[in-house]
C-alpha positions as CSV (number, residue, x, y, z in Angstrom):
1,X,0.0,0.0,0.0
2,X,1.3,3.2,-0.6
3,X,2.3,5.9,1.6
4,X,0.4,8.9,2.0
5,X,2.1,12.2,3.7
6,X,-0.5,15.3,3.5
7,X,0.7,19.0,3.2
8,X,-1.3,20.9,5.5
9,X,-2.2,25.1,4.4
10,X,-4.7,27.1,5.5
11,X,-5.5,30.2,3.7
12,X,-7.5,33.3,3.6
13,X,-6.3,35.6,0.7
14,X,-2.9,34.0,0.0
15,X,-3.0,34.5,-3.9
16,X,0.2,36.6,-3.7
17,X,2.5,33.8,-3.0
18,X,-0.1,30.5,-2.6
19,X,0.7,29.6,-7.1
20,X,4.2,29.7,-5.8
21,X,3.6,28.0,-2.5
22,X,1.8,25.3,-4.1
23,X,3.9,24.6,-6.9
24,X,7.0,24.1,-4.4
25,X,4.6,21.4,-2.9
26,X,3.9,19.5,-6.2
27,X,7.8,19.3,-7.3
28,X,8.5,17.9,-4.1
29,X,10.4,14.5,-4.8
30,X,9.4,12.0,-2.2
31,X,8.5,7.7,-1.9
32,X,4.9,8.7,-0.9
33,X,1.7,9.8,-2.3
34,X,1.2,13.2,-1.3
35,X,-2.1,14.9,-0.6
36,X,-2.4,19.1,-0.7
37,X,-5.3,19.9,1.8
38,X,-5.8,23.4,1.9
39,X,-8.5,24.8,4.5
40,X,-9.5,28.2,3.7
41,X,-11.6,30.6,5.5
42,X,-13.4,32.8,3.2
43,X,-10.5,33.9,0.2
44,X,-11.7,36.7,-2.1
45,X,-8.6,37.0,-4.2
46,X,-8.6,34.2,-6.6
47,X,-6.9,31.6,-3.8
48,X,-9.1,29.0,-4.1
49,X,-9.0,28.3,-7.9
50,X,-5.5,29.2,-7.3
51,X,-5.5,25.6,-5.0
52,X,-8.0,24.3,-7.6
53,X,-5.5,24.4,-10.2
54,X,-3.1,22.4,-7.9
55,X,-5.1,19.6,-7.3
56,X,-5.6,20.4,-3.9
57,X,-8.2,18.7,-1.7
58,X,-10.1,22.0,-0.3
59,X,-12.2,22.6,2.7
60,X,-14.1,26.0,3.5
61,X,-15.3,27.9,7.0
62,X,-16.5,30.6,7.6
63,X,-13.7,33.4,8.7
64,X,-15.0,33.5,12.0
65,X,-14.7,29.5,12.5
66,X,-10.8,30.3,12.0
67,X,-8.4,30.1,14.8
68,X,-4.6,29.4,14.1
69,X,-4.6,26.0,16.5
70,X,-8.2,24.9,16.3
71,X,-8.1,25.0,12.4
72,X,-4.7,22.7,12.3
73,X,-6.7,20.2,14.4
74,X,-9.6,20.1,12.0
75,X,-6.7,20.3,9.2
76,X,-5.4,17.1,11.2
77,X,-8.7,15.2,11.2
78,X,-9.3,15.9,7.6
79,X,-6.3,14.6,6.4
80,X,-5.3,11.1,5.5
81,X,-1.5,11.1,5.5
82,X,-0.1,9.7,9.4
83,X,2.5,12.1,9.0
84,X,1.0,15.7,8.2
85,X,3.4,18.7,6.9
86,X,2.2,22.4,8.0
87,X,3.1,25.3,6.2
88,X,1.3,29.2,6.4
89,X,-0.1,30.0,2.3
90,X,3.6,32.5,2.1
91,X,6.0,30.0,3.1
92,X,7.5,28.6,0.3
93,X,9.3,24.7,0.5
94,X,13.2,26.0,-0.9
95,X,14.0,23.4,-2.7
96,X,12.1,19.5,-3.9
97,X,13.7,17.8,-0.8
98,X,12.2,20.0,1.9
99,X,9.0,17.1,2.5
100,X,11.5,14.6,2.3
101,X,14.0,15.8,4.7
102,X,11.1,16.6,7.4
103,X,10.2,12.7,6.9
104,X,13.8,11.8,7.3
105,X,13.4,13.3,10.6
106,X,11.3,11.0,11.8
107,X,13.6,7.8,11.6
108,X,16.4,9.9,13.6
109,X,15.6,9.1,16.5
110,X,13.1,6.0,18.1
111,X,9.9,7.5,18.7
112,X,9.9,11.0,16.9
113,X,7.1,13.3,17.4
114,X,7.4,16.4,15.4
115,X,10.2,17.8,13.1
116,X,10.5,21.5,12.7
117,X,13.0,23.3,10.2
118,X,14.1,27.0,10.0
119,X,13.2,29.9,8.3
120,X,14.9,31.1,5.2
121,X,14.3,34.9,4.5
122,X,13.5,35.6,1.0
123,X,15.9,37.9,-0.6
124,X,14.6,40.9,-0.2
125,X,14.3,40.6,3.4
126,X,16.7,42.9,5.0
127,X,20.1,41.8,6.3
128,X,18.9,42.3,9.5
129,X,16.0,39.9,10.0
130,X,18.2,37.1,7.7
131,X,20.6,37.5,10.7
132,X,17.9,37.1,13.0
133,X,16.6,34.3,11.8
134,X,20.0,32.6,11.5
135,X,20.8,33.4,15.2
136,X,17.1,31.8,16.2
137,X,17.8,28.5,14.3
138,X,21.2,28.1,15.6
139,X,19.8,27.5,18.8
140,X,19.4,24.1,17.2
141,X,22.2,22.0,16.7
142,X,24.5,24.9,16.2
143,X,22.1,26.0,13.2
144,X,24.4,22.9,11.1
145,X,23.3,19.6,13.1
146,X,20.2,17.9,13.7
147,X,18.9,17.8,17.0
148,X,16.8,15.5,18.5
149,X,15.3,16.5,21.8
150,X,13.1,14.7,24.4
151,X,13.1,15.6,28.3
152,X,15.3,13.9,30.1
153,X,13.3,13.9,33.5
154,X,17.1,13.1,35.8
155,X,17.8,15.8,38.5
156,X,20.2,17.7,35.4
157,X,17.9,17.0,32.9
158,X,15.3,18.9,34.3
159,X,17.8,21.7,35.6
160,X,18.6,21.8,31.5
161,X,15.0,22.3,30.8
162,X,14.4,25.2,33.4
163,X,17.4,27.0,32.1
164,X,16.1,26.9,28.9
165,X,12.4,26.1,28.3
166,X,12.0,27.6,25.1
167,X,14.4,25.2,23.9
168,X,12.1,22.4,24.3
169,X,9.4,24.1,23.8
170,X,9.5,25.9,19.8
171,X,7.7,24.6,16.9
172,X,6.5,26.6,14.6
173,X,3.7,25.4,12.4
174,X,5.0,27.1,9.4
175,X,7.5,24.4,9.1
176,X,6.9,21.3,10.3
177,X,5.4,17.6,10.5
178,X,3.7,15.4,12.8
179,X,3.0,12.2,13.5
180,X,-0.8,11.4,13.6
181,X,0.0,9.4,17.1
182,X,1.4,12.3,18.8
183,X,-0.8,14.9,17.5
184,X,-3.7,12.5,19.1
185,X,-2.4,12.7,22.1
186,X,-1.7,16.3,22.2
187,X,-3.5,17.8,19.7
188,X,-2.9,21.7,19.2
189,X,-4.3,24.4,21.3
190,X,-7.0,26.3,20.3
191,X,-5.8,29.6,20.8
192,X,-6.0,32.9,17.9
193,X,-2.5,33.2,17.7
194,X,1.2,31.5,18.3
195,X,-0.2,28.2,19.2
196,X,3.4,26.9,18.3
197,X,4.4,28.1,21.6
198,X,0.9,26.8,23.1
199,X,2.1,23.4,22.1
200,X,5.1,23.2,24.7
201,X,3.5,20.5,26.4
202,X,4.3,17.8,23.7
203,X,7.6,17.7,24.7
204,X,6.5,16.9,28.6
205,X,3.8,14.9,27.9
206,X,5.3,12.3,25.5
207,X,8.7,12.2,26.5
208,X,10.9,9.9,27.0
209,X,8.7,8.2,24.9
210,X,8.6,10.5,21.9
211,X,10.7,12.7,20.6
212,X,11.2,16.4,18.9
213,X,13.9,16.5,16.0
214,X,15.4,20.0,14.4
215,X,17.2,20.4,11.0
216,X,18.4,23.3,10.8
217,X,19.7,23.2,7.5
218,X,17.5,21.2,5.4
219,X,14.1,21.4,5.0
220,X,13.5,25.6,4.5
221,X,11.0,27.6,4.3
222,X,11.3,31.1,2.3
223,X,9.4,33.4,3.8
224,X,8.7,37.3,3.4
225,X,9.4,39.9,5.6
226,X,6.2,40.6,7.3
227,X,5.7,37.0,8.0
228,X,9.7,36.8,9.6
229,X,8.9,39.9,11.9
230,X,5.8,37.8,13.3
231,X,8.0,34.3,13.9
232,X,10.5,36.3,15.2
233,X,8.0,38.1,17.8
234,X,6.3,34.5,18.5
235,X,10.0,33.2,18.7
């Protein structure tokens, strides 16, 4: 039987960047059948025949139905792949490995999770957030490695994780995957806004079972400014 791994966008007036967006998605090169689901809430700018023209499987609500964790749950539910990729309608996959990598990730380690990835700032972001964004990933593995986290609950292991919460706590859902197992058992947050954050209690709850992996270099996301100055307030 064969695999299924679903890319996960939701959308409301992406049409700037969703044809590009999408297209990254389609030339992705990976041993699975992939399915586009995009969920938007109430586009006026051409995005859904935009997501039409991809082949993507599409599922409105109303705007006011929208929240940024309660969404990716009903995004979860409607899928079909056990692993499901997330990115926002502006981030766009950098190259035709990026699903591939973020699958890699989960036979890292026993047990993985999630798998997050960095940010790559378009170029005509400013030199400024680029170097912000490289400092935030490098938190990871030294921004070159991937890192595979789960809490360690001995006496330093827990002194490691109050040191540094955030750590252990970052993903951001516009680049990442889970597996359908974890997600079940801690399914996002419903919350309007930065429910990346709200998520910190995957790590506690499924470790040591489960794990969290970070590359830092190889599945990207290009983003555009605007949306770097939000992950970097979230961050």
């Amino acid at each position: 039987m064969t695999r299924i791994v679903t890319v996960a966008v939701p959308v409301l007036n992406g049409a700037e960047y969703l044809d590009e967006v999408l297209s990254a998605v389609r030339r992705q090169i990976v041993d699975a059948e992939v399915e586009l689901l995009v969920v938007d809430s109430g586009s006026t700018d051409g995005s859904l025949e935009l997501a039409r023209r991809h082949a993507a499987r599409i599922h409105e609500i109303p705007q006011a139905e929208f929240s940024h964790g309660g969404t990716r749950n009903l995004m979860m539910e409607l899928a079909r792949g056990d692993h499901v990729a997330f990115l926002t309608q502006d981030a766009t996959p950098a190259h035709d490995r990026w699903l591939g990598s973020l699958l890699e990730g989960f036979e890292s380690a026993p047990c993985v999770g999630a798998v997050f990835g960095p940010h790559d700032a378009r170029p005509e972001a400013s030199h400024v957030l680029k170097a912000e964004m490289e400092r935030h990933f490098a938190n990871w593995g030294g921004g070159e490695e991937v890192d595979v986290q789960s809490l360690d609950r001995s006496p330093e292991g827990l002194a490691a994780y109050r040191a540094e919460p955030w750590r252990f706590t970052f993903l951001s859902s516009v680049n990442c995957c889970l597996a359908r197992e974890a997600w079940e058992r801690v399914p996002f947050r419903a919350v309007p806004y930065a429910e990346g954050l709200a998520r910190s209690g995957l790590c506690e709850s499924l470790s040591p079972r489960r794990a969290r992996v970070a590359f830092p270099r190889l599945p990207l996301a290009r983003l555009p400014p605007a949306l770097l100055r939000r992950v970097q307030r979230a961050a």
